[in-house]
C-alpha positions as CSV (number, residue, x, y, z in Angstrom):
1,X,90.3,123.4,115.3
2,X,92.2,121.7,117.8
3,X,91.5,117.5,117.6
4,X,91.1,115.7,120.8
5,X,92.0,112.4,121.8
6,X,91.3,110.8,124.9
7,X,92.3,107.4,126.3
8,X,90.6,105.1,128.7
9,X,93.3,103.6,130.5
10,X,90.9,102.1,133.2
11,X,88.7,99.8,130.2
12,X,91.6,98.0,128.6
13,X,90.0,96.1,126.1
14,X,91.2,92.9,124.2
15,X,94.7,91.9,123.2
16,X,96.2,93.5,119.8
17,X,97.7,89.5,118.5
18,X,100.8,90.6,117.1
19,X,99.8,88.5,114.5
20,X,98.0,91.4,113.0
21,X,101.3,92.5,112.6
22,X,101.9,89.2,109.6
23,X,103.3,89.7,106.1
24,X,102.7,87.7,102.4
25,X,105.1,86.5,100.4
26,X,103.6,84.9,97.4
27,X,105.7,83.3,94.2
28,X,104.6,86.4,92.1
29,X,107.0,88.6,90.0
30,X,110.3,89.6,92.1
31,X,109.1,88.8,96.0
32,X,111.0,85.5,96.2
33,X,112.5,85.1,93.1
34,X,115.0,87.8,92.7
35,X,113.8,89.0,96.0
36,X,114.3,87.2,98.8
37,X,115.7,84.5,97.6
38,X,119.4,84.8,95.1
39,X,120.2,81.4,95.6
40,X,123.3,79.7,97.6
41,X,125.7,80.5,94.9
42,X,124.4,84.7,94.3
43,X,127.4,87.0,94.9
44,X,124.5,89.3,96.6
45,X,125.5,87.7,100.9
46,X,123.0,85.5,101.7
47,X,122.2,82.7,103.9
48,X,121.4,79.4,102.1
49,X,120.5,81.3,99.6
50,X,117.9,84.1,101.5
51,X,119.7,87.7,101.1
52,X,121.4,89.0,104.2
53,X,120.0,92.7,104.2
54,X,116.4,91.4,103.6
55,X,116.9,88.9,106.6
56,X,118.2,91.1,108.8
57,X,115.6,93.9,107.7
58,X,112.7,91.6,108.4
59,X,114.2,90.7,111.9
60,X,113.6,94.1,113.0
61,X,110.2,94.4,112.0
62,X,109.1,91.4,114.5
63,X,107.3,89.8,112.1
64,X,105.0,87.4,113.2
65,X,103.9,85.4,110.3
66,X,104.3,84.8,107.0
67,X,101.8,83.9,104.5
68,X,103.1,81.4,101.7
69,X,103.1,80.3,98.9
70,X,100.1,82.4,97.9
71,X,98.1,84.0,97.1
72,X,96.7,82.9,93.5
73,X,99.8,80.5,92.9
74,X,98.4,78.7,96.5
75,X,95.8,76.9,94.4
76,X,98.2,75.7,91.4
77,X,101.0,74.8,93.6
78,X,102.0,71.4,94.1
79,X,104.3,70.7,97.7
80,X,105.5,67.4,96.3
81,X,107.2,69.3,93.3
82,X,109.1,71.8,95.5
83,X,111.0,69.1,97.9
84,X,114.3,66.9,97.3
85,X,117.2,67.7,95.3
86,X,117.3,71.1,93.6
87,X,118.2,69.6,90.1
88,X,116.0,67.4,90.6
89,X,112.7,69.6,90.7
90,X,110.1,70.0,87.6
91,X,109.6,73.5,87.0
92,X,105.6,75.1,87.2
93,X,104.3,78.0,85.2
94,X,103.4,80.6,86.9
95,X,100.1,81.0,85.0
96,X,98.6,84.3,87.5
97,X,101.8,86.2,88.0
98,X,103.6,86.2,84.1
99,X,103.3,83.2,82.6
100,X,107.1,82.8,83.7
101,X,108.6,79.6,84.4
102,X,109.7,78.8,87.8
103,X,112.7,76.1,88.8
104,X,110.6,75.4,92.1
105,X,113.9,76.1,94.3
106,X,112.0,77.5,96.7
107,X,110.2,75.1,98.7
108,X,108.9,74.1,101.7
109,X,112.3,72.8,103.5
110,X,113.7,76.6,102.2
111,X,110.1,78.5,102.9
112,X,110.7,77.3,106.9
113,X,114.3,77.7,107.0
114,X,113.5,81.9,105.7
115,X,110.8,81.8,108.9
116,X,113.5,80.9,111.5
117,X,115.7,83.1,110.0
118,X,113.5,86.0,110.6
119,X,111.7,84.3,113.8
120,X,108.5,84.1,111.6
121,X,105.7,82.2,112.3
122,X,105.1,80.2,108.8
123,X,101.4,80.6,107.7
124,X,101.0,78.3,104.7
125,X,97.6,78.0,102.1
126,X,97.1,74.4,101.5
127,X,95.8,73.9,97.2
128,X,92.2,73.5,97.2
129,X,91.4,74.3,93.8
130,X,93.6,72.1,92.2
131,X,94.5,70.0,94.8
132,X,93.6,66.6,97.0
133,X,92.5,66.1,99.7
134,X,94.9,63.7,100.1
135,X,97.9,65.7,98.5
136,X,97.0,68.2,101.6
137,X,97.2,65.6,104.4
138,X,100.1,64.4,103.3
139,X,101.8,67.4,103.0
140,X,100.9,68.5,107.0
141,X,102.3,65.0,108.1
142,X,105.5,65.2,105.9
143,X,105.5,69.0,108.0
144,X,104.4,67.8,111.9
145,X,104.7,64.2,112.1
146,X,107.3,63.5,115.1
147,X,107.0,59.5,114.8
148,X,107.3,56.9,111.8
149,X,105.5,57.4,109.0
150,X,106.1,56.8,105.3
151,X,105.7,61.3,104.7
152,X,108.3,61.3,107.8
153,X,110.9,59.0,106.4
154,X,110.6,61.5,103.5
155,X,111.5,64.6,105.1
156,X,114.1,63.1,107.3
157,X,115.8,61.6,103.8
158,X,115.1,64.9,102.8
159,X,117.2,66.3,105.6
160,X,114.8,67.3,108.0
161,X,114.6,65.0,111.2
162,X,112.5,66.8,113.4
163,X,108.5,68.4,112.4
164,X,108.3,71.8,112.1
165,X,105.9,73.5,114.6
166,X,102.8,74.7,112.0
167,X,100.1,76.3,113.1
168,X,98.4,79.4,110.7
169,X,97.1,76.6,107.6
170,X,95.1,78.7,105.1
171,X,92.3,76.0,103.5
172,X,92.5,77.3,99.8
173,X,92.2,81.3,99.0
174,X,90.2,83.4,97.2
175,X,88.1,80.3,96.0
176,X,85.2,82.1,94.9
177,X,87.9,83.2,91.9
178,X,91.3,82.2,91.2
179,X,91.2,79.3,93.4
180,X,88.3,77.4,91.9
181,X,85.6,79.9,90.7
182,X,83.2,78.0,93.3
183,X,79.9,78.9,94.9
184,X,79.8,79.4,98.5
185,X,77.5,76.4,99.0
186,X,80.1,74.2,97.0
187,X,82.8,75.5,98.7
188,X,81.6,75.5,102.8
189,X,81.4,71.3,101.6
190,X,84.7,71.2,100.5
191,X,85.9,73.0,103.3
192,X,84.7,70.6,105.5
193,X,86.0,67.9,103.6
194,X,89.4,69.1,103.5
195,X,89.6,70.3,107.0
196,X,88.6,66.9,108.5
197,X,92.0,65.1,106.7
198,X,94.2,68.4,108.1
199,X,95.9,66.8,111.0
200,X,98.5,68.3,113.2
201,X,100.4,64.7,114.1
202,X,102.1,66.2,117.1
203,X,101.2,66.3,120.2
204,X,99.3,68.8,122.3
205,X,99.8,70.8,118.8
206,X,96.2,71.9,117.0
207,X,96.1,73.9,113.8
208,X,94.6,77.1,113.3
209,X,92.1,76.6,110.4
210,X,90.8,79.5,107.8
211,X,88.3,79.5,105.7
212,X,88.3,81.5,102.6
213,X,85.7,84.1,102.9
214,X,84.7,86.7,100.2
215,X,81.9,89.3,101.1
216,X,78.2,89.3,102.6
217,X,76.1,86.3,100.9
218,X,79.2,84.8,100.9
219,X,80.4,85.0,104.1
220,X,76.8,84.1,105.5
221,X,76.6,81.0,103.9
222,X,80.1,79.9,104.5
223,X,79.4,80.4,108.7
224,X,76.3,78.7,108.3
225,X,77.0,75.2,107.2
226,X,81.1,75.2,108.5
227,X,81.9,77.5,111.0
228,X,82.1,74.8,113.7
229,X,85.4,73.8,112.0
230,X,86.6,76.9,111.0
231,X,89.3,79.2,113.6
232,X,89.3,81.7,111.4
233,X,87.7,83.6,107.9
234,X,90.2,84.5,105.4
235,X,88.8,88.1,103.7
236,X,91.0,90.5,101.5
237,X,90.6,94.4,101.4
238,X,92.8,96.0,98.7
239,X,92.8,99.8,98.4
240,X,92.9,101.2,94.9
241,X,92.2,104.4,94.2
242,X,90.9,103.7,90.7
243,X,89.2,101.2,88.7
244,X,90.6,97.8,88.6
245,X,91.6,98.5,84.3
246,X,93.3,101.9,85.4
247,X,94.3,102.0,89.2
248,X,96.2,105.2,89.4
249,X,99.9,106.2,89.3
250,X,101.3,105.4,92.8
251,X,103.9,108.2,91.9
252,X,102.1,110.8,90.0
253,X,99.4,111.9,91.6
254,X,97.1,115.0,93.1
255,X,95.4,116.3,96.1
256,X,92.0,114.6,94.7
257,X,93.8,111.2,94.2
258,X,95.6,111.1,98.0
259,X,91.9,111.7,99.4
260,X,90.3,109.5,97.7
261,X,93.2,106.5,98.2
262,X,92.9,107.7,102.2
263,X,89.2,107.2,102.1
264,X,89.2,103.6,100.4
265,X,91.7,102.8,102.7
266,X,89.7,103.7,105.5
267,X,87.1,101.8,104.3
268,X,88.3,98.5,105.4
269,X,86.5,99.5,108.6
270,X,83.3,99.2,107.4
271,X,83.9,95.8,105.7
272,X,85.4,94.6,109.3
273,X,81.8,95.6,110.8
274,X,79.8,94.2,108.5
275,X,81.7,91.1,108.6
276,X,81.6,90.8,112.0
277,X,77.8,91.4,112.2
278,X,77.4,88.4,110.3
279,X,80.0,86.0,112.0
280,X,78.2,87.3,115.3
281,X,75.1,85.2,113.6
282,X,77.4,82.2,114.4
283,X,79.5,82.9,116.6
284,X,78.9,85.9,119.5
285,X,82.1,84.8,121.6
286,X,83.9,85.7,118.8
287,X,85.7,82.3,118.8
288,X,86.4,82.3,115.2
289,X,88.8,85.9,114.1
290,X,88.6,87.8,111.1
291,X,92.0,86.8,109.7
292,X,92.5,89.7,107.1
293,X,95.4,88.0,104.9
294,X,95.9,90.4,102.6
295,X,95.6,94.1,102.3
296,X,96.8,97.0,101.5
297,X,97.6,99.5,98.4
298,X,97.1,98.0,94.5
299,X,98.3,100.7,92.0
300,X,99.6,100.9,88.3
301,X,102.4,99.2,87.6
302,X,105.8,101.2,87.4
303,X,106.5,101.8,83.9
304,X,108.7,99.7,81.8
305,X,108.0,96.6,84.4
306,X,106.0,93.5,83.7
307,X,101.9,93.3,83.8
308,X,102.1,90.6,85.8
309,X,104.7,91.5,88.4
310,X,103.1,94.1,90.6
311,X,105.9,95.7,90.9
312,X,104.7,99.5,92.4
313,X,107.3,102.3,94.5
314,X,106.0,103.5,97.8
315,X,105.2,106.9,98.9
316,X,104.5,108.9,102.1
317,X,100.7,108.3,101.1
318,X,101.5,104.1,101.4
319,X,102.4,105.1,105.3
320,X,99.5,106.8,105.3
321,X,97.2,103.8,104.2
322,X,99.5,101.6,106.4
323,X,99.1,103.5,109.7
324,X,95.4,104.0,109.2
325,X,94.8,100.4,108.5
326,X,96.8,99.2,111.5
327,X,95.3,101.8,113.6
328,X,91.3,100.2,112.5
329,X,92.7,96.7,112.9
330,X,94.3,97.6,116.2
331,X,90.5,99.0,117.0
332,X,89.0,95.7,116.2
333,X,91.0,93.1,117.7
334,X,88.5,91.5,119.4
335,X,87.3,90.0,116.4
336,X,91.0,90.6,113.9
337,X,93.1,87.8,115.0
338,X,95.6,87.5,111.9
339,X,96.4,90.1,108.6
340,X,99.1,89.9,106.3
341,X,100.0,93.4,104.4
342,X,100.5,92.3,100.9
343,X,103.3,92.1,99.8
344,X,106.5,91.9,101.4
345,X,108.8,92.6,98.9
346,X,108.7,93.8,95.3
347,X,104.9,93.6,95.3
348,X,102.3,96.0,95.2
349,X,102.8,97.6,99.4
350,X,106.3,96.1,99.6
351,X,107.9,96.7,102.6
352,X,111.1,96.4,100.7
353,X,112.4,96.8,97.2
354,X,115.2,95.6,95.6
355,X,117.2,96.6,92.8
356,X,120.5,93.7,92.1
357,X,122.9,94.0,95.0
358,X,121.2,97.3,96.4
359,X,117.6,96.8,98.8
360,X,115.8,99.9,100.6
361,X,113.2,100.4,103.3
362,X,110.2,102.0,101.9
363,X,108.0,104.1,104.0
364,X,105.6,101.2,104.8
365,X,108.8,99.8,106.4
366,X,108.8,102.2,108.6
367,X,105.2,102.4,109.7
368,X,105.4,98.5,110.8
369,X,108.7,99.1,113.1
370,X,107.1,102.1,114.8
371,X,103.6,100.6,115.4
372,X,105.4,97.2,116.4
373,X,104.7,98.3,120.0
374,X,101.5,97.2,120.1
375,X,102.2,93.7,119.2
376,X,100.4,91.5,122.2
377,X,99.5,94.6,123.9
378,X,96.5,95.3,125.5
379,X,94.1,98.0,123.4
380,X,93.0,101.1,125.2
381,X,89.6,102.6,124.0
382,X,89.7,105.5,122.3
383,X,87.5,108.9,121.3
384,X,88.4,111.2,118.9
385,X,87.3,114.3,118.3
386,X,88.7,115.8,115.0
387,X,87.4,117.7,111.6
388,X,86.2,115.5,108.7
389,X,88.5,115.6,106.3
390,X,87.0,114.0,103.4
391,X,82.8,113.9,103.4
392,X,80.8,110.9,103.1
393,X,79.8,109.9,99.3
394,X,78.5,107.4,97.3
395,X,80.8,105.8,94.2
396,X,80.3,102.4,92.4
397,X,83.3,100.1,92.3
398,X,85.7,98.0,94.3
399,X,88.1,98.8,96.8
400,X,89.6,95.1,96.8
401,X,89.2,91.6,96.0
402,X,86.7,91.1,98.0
403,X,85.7,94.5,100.0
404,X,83.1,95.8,97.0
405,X,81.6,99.0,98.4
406,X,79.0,101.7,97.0
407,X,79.7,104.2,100.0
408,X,82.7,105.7,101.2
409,X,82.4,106.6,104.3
410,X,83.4,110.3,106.0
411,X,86.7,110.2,107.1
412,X,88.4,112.4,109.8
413,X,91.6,114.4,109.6
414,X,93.3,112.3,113.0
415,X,93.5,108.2,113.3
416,X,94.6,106.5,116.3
417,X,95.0,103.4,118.5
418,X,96.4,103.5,121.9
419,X,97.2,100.3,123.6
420,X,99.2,99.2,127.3
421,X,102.3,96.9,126.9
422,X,102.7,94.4,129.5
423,X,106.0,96.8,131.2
424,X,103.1,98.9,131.8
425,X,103.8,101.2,129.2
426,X,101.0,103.5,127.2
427,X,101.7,103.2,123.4
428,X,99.8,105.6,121.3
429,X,100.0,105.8,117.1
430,X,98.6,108.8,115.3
431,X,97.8,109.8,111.9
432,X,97.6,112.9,110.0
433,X,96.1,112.2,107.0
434,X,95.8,115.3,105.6
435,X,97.6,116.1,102.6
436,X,98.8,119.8,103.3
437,X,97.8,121.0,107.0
438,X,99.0,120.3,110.2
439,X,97.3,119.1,113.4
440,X,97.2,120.2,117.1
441,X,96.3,117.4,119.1
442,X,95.4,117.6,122.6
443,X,96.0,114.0,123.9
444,X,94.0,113.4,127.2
445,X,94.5,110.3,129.4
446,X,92.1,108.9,132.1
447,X,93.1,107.0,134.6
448,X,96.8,107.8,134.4
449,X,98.7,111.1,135.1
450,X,100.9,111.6,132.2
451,X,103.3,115.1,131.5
452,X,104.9,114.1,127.8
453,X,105.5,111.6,125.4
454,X,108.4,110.9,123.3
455,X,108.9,108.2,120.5
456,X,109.1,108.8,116.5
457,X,107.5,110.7,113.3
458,X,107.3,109.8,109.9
459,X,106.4,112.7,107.1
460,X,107.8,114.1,104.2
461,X,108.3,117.1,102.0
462,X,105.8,116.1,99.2
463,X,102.5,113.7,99.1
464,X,104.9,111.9,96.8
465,X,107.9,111.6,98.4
466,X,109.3,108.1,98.1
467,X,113.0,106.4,99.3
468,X,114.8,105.3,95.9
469,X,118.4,103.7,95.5
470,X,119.5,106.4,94.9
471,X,118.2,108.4,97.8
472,X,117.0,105.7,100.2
473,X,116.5,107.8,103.3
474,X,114.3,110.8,101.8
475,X,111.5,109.4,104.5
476,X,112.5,108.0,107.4
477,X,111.6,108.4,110.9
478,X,112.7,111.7,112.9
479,X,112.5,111.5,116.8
480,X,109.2,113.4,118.1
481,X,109.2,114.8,121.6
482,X,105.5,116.4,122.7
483,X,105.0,117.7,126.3
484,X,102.1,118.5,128.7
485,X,99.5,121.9,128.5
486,X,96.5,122.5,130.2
487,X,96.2,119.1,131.9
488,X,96.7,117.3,128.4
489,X,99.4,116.5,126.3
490,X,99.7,118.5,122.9
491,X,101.3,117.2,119.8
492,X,101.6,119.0,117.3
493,X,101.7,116.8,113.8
494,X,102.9,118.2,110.4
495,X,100.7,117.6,107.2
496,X,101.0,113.7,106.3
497,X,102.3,111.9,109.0
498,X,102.3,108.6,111.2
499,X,103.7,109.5,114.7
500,X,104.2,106.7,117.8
501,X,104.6,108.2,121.3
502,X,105.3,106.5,124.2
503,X,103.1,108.2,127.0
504,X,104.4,108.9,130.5
């Protein structure tokens, strides 16, 4: 069959935020520890202590955001702990992520001086369930407060003078669990406790408050009684393949395995609708986004590495996931105002790994600098017309933290999102997520006369093909050149790829 896909340049619909595009760093196994951060004195090059290759790695992706310090550890970390003089700092268990003991050299003065580095925006999860209300207010005036204050003086005779501009502040996470085991009820009164004392102290600034959001009943109650003071509803989607005890090898795998990861992945859509049927209870200008914090792939750990770590490689099938989840978030930005792929480095979807002085792109990497053209651009609607290539079926489980499911729904062989930058240019991503067959796709445009399109593809020789330290370029992106055939544009994709074109 050929698959058809035609774009309605004439209906531009709302604008893809480019911070969609965010990523997570949470205090959990080797993301900042041993990760990002080496520390001022680490033979690895680094600036005040972040590594240079990461840095300059995470430069190119644009990233927009970045979510810190959790996560889990958001609800058991203490700010106060993690500012003044290195030697100075207590040390915290890390009682989610290994039981390891952490020297707390990573704070907030550090945290924000990583975001300018990469020209991040900082999104930051105040503690909630073991936290003040108090301890929280504080923290966002030692952060914003231009003036005189007593949490002021402090940063400045920390070495700060002027605030930092904060905006993204997270209101607890995942407090239906980790961070507090609360009921909804319990929690929506809490939230609007805390909110009321979270005060941006400078001028003409206002924060951008989330919620923590879990699923339906949830969700429903938490709109109900606080969505007037809410910007946006935090909800996690994590694709796993298997059950939570025994997720799957994200190395060793077959055909059945890469389908059924593909459709959980793809199932994020239908926890998107659902959620926004029920914020559209509350809120039908669709004020308040979906702000989709963490997602992504959750496999075994590698073998030989710590429980508690997270630490999983990163296939051709990752990309997969990764382009297919950007494409549906793409698709729904009128209600997605924020996600954060989890994690950004050594932890479960890393963009990055690193292995002592040595660090490589995986193919999630790659995916994120392709589809960065549609950061801020406007999305064009779509219709596809493509085979199913996995049915519709019913299974009992999970495919995240908070996205429980008892369908999967019918997925089709070709994903896409098309969207116009503001030089005027047509941007359009496409996935083949099949594991063994290539696609012709006939690519139609109304409203614009287009001849070709050029840009990038990512695929690989295997479903399992991975970049190692060894071999760090085994998947990287090939230029991909498609011209015009019968008044459309034809591409033709290989088995298992992600392809940007650049329409014209």
């Amino acid at each position: 069959m050929k698959h058809r896909v035609l774009i309605e340049t004439e209906l531009n619909g709302p604008t893809i935020s480019r911070h969609i595009y965010g990523h997570f760093a949470e205090h959990l196994g080797r993301c900042i520890y041993d990760g990002l951060w080496v520390g001022e004195d680490s033979p690895i090059p680094n600036v005040r202590g972040w590594r240079s290759d990461l840095v300059e790695a995470l430069k190119r992706l644009r990233i927009p955001n970045l979510r810190w310090p959790g996560g889990c550890f958001a609800d058991t970390y203490h700010w106060r702990d993690g500012i003044g003089p290195k030697s100075e700092r207590p040390g915290i268990v890390n009682v989610y992520w290994g039981g390891t003991v952490e020297n707390n050299h990573v704070g907030t003065h550090e945290f924000l001086d990583l975001c300018e580095q990469i020209g991040a925006e900082p999104y930051i999860a105040g503690n909630v369930g073991s936290g003040t209300v108090r301890e929280m207010a504080e923290w966002l005036e030692y952060l914003t407060m231009p003036g005189d204050s007593p949490m002021a003086r402090l940063r400045r005779q920390n070495g700060r003078e002027e605030p930092w501009n904060i905006r993204l502040w997270g209101i607890g996470n995942e407090n239906w669990g980790c961070g507090g085991s609360m009921r909804p009820q319990y929690y929506a009164d809490l939230y609007r406790q805390f909110q009321t004392y979270c005060r941006n102290f400078t001028p003409g600034k206002s924060l951008y408050k989330v919620a923590c959001g879990l699923t339906d009943e949830w969700n429903d109650i938490l709109m109900r009684e606080a969505h007037r003071f809410m910007d946006g509803l935090s909800i996690h989607y994590y694709t796993v393949p298997g059950a939570w005890a025994a997720k799957g090898s994200a190395t060793q795998f077959e055909v059945p395995d890469w389908q059924l990861t593909l459709q959980k992945g793809a199932n994020i859509e239908q926890f998107i609708i659902r959620t926004d049927h029920i914020m559209n209870r509350y809120d039908p200008q669709k004020r308040i986004g979906i702000v989709m914090d963490e997602w992504g792939t959750w496999f075994d750990v590698e073998p030989g590495t710590n429980p508690g770590f997270l630490y999983q490689q990163n296939t051709i099938r990752d990309a997969l996931v990764a382009g297919l989840t950007l494409n549906i978030l793409n698709n729904h930005s009128d209600r997605v105002q924020v996600a954060n792929i989890a994690q950004t480095v050594n932890v479960l979807q890393a963009v990055a790994l690193t292995e002592g002085s040595r660090m490589l792109r995986t193919p999630t990497y790659h995916v994120f600098e392709m589809y960065q053209v549609h950061q801020d651009a406007k999305l064009l609607p779509t219709h596809v017309l493509s085979e199913t290539y996995v049915p519709e079926r019913d299974m009992q489980g999970t495919s995240g933290a908070n996205g429980s499911v008892n369908r999967l729904w019918q997925i089709k062989q070709i994903s896409v999102s098309a969207s116009l930058d503001s030089c005027g240019n047509t941007h359009l991503t496409l996935c083949n997520l099949h594991h063994d067959q290539p696609a012709e796709v006939s690519i139609e445009v109304r409203g614009q006369t287009v001849s070709r399109g050029k840009g990038r593809i990512l695929t690989a020789p295997a479903m399992n093909s991975m970049n190692t330290f060894d071999n760090p370029d085994t998947v990287v992106p090939q230029d991909f050149e498609v011209s015009g055939r019968d008044n459309a544009i034809v591409a033709e994709l290989p088995a298992r790829s992600v392809a940007v074109l650049r329409l014209s």
